[in-house]
DRENDO-1510 file (C-alpha; in Angstrom, 1 decimal, always signed):
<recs>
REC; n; res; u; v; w
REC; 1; UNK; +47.5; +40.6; +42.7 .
REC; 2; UNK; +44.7; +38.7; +41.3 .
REC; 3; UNK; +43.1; +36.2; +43.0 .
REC; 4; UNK; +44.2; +32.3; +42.2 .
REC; 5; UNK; +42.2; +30.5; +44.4 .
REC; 6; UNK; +40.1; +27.7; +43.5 .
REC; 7; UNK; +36.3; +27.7; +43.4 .
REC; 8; UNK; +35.3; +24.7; +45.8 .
REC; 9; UNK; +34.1; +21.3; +44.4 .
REC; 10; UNK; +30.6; +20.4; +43.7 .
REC; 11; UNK; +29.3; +19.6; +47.4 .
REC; 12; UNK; +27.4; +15.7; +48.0 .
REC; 13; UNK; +24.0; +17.8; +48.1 .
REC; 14; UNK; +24.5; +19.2; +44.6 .
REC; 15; UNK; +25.5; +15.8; +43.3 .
REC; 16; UNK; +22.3; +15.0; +44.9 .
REC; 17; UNK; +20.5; +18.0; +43.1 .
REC; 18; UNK; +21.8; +16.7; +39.7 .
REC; 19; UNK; +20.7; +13.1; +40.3 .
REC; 20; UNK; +17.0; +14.2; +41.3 .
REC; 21; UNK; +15.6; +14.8; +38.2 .
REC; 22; UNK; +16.3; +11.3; +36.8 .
REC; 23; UNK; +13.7; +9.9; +39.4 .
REC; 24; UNK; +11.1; +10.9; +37.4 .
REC; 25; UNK; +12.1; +9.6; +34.5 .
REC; 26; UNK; +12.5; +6.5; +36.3 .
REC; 27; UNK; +8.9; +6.0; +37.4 .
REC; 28; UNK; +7.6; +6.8; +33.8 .
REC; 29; UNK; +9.6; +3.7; +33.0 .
REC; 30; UNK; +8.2; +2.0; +35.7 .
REC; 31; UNK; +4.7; +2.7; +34.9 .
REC; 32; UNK; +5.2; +2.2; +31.0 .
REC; 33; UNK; +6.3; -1.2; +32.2 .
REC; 34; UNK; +3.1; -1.8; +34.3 .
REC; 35; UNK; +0.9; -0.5; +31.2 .
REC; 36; UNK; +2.8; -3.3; +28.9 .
REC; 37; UNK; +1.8; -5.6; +31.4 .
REC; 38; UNK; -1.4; -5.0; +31.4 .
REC; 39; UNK; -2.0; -4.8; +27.6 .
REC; 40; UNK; +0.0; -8.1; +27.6 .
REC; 41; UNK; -2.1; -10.2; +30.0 .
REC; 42; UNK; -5.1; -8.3; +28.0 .
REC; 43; UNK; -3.9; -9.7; +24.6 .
REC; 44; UNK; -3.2; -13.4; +26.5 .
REC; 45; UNK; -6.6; -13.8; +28.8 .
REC; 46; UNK; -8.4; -15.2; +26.1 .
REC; 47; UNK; -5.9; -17.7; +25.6 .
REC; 48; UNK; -5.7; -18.5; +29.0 .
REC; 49; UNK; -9.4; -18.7; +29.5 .
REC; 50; UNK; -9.7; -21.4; +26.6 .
REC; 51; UNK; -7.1; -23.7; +27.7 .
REC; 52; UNK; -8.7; -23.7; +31.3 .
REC; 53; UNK; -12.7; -23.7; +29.8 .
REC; 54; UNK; -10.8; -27.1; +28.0 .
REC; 55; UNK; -10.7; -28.8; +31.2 .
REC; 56; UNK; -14.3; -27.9; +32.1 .
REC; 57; UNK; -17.6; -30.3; +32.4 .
REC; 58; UNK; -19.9; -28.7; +29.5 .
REC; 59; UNK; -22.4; -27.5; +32.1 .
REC; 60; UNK; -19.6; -25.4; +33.6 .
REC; 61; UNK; -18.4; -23.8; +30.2 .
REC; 62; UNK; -21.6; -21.7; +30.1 .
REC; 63; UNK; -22.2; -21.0; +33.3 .
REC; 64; UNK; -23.2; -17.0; +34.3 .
REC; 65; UNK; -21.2; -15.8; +35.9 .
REC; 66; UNK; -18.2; -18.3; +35.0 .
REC; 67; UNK; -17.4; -21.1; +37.2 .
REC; 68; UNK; -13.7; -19.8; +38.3 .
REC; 69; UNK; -13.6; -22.9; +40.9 .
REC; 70; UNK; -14.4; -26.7; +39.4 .
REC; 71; UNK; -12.8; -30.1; +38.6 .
REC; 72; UNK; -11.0; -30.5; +36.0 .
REC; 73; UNK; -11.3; -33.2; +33.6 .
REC; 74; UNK; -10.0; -34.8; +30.6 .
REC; 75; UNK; -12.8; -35.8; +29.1 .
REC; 76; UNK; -12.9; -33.5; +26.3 .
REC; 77; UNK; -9.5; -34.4; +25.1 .
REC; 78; UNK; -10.4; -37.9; +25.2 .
REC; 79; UNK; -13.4; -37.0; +22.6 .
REC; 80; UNK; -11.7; -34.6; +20.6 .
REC; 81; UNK; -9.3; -37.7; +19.6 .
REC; 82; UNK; -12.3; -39.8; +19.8 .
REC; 83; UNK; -13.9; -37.7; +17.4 .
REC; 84; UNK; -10.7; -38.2; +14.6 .
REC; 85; UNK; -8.6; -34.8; +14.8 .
REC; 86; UNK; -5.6; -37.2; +13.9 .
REC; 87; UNK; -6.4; -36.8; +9.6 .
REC; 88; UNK; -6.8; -33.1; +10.4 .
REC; 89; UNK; -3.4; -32.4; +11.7 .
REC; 90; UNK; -1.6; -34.7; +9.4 .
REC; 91; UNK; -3.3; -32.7; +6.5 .
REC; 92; UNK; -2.1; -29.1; +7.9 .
REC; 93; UNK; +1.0; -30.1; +8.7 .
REC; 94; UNK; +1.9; -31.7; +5.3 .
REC; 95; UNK; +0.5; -28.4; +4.0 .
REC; 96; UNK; +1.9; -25.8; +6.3 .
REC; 97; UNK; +5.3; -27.9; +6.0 .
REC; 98; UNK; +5.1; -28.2; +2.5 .
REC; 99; UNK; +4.0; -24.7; +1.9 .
REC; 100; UNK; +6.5; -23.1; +3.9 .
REC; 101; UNK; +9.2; -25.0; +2.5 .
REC; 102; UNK; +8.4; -23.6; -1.0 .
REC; 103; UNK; +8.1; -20.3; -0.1 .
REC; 104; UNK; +11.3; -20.2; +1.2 .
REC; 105; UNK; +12.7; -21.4; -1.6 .
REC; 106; UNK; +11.2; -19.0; -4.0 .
REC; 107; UNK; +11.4; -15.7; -1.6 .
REC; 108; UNK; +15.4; -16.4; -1.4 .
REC; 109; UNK; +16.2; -16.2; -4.9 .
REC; 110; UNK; +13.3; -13.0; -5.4 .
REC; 111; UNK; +14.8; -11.1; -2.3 .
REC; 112; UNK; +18.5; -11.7; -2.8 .
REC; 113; UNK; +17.9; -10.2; -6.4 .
REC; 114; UNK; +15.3; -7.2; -5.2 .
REC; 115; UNK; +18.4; -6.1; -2.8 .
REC; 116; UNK; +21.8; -7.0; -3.3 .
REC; 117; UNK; +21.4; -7.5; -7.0 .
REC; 118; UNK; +18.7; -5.1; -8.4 .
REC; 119; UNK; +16.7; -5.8; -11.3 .
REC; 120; UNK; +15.0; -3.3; -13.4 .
REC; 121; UNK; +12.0; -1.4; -12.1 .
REC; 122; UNK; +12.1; -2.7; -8.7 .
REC; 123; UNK; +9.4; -0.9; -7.1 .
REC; 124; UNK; +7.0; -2.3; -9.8 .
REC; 125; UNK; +8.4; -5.4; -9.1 .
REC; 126; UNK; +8.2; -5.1; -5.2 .
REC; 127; UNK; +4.8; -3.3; -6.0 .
REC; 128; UNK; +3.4; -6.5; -8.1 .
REC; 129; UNK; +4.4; -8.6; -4.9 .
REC; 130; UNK; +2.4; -6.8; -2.7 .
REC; 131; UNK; -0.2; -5.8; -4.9 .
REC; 132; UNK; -1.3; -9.3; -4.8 .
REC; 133; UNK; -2.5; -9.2; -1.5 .
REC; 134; UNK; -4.4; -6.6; -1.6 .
REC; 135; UNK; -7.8; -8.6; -3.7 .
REC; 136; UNK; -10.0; -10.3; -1.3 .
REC; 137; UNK; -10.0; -13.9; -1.3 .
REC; 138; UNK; -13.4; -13.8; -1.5 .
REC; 139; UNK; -13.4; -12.3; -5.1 .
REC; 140; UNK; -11.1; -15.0; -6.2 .
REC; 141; UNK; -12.7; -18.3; -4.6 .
REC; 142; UNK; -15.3; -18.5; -7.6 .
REC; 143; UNK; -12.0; -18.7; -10.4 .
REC; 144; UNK; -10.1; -21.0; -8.0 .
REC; 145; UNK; -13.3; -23.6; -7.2 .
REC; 146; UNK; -13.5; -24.0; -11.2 .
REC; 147; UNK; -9.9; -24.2; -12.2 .
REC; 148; UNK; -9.6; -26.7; -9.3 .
REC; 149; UNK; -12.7; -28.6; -10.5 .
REC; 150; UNK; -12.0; -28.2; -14.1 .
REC; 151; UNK; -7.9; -30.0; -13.3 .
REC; 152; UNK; -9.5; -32.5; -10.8 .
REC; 153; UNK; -8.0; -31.6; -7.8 .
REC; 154; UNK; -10.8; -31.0; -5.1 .
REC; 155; UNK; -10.5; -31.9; -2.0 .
REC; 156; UNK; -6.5; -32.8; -2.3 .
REC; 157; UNK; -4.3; -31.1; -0.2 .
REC; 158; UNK; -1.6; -30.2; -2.8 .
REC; 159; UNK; -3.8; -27.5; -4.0 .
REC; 160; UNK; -3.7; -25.9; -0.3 .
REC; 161; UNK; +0.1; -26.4; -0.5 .
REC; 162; UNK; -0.1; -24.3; -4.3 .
REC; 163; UNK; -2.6; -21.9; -2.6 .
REC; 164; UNK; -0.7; -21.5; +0.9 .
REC; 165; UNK; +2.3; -20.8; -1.4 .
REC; 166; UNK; +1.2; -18.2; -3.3 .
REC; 167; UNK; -0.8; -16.6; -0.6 .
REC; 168; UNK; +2.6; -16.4; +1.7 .
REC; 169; UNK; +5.0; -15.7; -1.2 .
REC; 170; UNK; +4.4; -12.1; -1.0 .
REC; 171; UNK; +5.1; -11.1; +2.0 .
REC; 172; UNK; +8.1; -13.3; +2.2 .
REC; 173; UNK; +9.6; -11.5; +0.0 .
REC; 174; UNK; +9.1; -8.2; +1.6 .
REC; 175; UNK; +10.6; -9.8; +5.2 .
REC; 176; UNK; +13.3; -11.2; +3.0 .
REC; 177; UNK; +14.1; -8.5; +1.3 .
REC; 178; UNK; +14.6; -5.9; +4.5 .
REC; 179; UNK; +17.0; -8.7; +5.4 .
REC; 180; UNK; +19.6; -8.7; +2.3 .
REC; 181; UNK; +19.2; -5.0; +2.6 .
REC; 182; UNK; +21.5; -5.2; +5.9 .
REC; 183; UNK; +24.2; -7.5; +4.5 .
REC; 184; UNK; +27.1; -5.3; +3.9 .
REC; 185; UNK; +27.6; -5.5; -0.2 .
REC; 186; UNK; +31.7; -5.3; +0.5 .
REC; 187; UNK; +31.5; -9.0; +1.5 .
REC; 188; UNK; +29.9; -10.3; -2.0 .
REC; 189; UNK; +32.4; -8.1; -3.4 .
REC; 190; UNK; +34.8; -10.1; -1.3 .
REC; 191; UNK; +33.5; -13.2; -2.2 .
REC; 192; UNK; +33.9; -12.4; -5.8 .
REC; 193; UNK; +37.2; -11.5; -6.0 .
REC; 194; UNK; +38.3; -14.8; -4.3 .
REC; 195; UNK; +36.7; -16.3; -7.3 .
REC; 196; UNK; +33.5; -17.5; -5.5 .
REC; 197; UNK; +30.2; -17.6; -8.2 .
REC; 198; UNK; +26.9; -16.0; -7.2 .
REC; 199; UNK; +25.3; -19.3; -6.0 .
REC; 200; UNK; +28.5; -19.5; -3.8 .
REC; 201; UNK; +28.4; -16.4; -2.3 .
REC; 202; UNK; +24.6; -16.5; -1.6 .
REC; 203; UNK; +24.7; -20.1; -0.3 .
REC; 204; UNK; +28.2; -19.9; +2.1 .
REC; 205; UNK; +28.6; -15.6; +2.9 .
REC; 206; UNK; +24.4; -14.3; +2.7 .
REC; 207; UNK; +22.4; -17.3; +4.0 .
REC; 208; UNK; +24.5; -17.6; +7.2 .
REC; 209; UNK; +24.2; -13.3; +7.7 .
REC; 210; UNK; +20.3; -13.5; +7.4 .
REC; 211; UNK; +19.4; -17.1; +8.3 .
REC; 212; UNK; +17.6; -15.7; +11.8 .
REC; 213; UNK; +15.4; -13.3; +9.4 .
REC; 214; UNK; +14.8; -16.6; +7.0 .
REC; 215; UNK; +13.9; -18.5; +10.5 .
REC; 216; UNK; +11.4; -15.4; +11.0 .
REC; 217; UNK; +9.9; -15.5; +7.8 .
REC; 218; UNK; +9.2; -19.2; +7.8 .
REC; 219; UNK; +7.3; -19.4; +11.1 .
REC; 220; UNK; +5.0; -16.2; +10.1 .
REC; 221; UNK; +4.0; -18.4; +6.7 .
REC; 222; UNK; +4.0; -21.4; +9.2 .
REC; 223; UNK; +1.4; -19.1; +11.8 .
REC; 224; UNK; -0.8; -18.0; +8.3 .
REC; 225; UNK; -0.7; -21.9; +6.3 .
REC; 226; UNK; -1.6; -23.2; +9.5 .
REC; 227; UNK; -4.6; -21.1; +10.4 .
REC; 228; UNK; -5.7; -20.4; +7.0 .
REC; 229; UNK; -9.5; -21.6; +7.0 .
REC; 230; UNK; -11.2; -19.7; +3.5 .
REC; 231; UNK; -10.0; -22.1; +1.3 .
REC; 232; UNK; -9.8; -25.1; +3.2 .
REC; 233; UNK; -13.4; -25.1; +4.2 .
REC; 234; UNK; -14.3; -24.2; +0.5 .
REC; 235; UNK; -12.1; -26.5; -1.6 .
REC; 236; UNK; -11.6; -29.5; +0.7 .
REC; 237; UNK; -14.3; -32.1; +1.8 .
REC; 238; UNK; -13.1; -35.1; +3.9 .
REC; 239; UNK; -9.9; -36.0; +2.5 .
REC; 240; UNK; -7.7; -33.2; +3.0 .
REC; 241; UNK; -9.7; -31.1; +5.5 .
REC; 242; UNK; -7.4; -29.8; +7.5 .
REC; 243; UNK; -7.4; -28.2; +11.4 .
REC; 244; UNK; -10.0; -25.5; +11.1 .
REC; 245; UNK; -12.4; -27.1; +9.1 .
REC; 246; UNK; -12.3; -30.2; +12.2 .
REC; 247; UNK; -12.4; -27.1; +14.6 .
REC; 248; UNK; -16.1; -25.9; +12.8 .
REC; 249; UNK; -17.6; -29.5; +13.0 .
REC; 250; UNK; -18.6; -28.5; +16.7 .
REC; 251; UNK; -21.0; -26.0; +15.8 .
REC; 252; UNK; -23.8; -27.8; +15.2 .
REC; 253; UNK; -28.0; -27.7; +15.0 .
REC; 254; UNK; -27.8; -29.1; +18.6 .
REC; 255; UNK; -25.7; -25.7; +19.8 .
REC; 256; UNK; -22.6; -24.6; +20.6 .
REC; 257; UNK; -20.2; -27.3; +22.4 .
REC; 258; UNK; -17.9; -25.3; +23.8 .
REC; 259; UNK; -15.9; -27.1; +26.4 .
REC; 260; UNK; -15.1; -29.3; +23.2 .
REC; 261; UNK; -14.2; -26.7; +20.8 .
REC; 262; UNK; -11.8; -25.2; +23.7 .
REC; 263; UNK; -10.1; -28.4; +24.1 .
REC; 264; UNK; -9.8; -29.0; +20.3 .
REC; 265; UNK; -8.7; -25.4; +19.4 .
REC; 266; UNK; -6.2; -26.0; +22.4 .
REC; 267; UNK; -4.9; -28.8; +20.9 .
REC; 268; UNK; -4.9; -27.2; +17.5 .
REC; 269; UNK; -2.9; -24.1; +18.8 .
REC; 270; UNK; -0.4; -26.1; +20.5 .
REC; 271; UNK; +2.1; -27.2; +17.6 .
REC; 272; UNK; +2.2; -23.1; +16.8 .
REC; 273; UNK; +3.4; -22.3; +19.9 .
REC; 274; UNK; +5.8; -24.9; +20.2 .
REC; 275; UNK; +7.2; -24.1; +17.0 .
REC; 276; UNK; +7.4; -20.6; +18.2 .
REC; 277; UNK; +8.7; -21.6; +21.5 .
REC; 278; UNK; +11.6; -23.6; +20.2 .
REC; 279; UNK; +12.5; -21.1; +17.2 .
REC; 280; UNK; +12.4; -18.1; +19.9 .
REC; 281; UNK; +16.1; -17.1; +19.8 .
REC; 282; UNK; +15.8; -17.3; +15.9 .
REC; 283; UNK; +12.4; -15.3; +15.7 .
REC; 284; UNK; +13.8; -12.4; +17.8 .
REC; 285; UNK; +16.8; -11.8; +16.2 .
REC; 286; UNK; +14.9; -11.5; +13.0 .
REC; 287; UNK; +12.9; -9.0; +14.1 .
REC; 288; UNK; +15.4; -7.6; +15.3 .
REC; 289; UNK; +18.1; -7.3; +12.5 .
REC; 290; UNK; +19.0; -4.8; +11.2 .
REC; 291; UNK; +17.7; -2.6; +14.0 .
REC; 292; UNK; +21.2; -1.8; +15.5 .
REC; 293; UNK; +24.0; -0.4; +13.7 .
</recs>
C-alpha cells in the first residue's frame, strides 16, 4: 500500500531561511540612500554657504579658514537695495514672463502636431528644432549686435524677450512633444466623433492630460530666461539690464565684494525657487509622466 502521508509544512526556521536573503538587499537600499544624501547635500552646500556668507561682515566673507561662528547682519541687503536691484528684477521678470509665455504658446501648437498629428518628415523637423541649439552663442552675437543696431532696438528688453524665445523654443518642443506622445490617440478619436474640431479637442481633452508636463516646460524656460547672462550683458546697457548684468557690477577695480555679491545673488535666486517651490506638485508629475504605464 503506498504511502499517503503528507510531507510536513515548511517549519518557522525555514520561513526564516527564505526571509534572510532579503536583508541584504535591504542595506544596499539603505546605503544607496545614504550615498544620495551625500551627493545631495554636495550639489546644495554651495547654496547653503552663499545664503549664510550673505549675512556676513565683508571682513568675515574672506576669512582663511572661514568664519563658521559670527554675527549676522543685514547690512548687505540693505545696500544691495540701496544700490538699485529693483530695475533689474522688473526687467527679467517682464522678460522671463514674457518669454515663457510665448514659448508656450508656440511649443503647443509645434508638439501637438510632431505627435498626435504627424507632419511630413518629422525627424527633420524635430532635427531642425534641435539642431538650433547646437551653434554657440558666441558665433551668433556679432549678427545679432548688428541686426539689433541696424532695427534700433539696443538696450530694450523686448529683444531679450525675441531672444529668450527663440533660445527656449527648442527644447520646449522636445519636452512637449514626449508629452502628447502619452495621450492615448483613442480619445481625440473620441472627441471627433462627438463632433468636436481640432482646436476643441486640443483645448478641452489634450491640454488638461499634459498640463503638469506644460507646467514642467514653462518653469525650465523660466530657470534658462531668468539666468540667461550672454546676451543681456552684450545687448543691454542701463535700460533693460536685467539680474545678472546687476549681479557683475560688484566686481570691480577695488576687488571682489563678496559678502554683497552673496546677498544680491541670494536675492536674485530667490524668485526661482519660489516658483519652483510653489509649482512642485506640477513639476514632478511632469517629469514623471509618462513613466508609469
Amino acid at each position: 500500500m503506498a504511502d499517503t502521508t503528507l510531507a510536513p509544512s515548511a517549519t518557522p526556521d525555514a520561513a526564516v531561511a527564505e526571509v534572510a536573503p532579503r536583508k541584504p538587499r535591504r542595506t544596499g537600499n539603505i546605503l544607496l540612500a545614504v550615498l544620495a544624501w551625500i551627493v545631495g547635500i554636495g550639489f546644495f552646500f554651495p547654496v547653503l554657504w552663499m545664503v549664510v556668507t550673505a549675512f556676513k561682515q565683508e571682513a568675515d566673507a574672506y576669512t582663511t579658514p572661514p568664519t563658521f561662528f559670527f554675527a549676522p547682519t543685514l547690512a548687505n541687503f540693505e545696500e544691495v537695495f540701496g544700490s538699485g536691484i529693483g530695475p533689474y528684477l522688473l526687467n527679467s521678470l517682464f522678460a522671463t514672463v514674457m518669454s515663457t509665455v510665448l514659448v508656450i504658446l508656440l511649443a503647443t501648437p509645434a508638439a501637438f502636431a510632431v505627435s498626435l498629428r504627424p507632419v511630413k518628415k518629422t525627424q527633420d523637423v524635430l532635427f531642425f528644432f534641435i539642431s538650433t541649439k547646437m551653434l554657440p552663442v558666441v558665433a551668433a552675437i556679432v549678427p545679432i549686435y548688428v541686426v539689433v543696431n541696424y532695427i534700433g532696438m539696443l538696450d530694450n528688453v523686448w529683444t531679450l524677450v525675441v531672444l529668450y524665445t527663440a533660445m527656449n523654443l527648442p527644447i520646449a518642443v522636445w519636452m512637449m512633444r514626449s508629452f502628447f506622445q502619452e495621450v492615448p490617440k483613442e480619445l481625440l478619436e473620441a472627441a471627433q466623433m462627438d463632433g468636436a474640431s481640432l482646436f476643441r479637442s486640443l483645448r478641452e481633452v489634450v491640454l488638461p492630460i499634459v498640463s503638469p508636463g506644460m507646467a514642467a516646460t514653462a518653469l525650465i524656460c523660466v530657470i534658462f530666461a531668468w539666468n540667461e547672462f550672454f546676451f543681456a550683458v552684450n545687448l543691454t546697457a542701463s535700460q533693460a539690464a536685467t539680474v545678472p548684468v546687476f549681479l557683475v557690477g560688484f566686481i570691480t577695480s577695488e576687488g571682489l565684494y563678496f559678502a554683497k555679491l552673496c546677498a544680491a545673488a541670494t536675492m536674485a535666486a530667490l524668485p526661482v525657487v519660489i516658483a519652483g517651490w510653489i509649482a512642485q506638485n506640477k513639476l514632478v508629475q511632469g517629469l514623471s509622466f509618462g513613466a508609469v504605464k
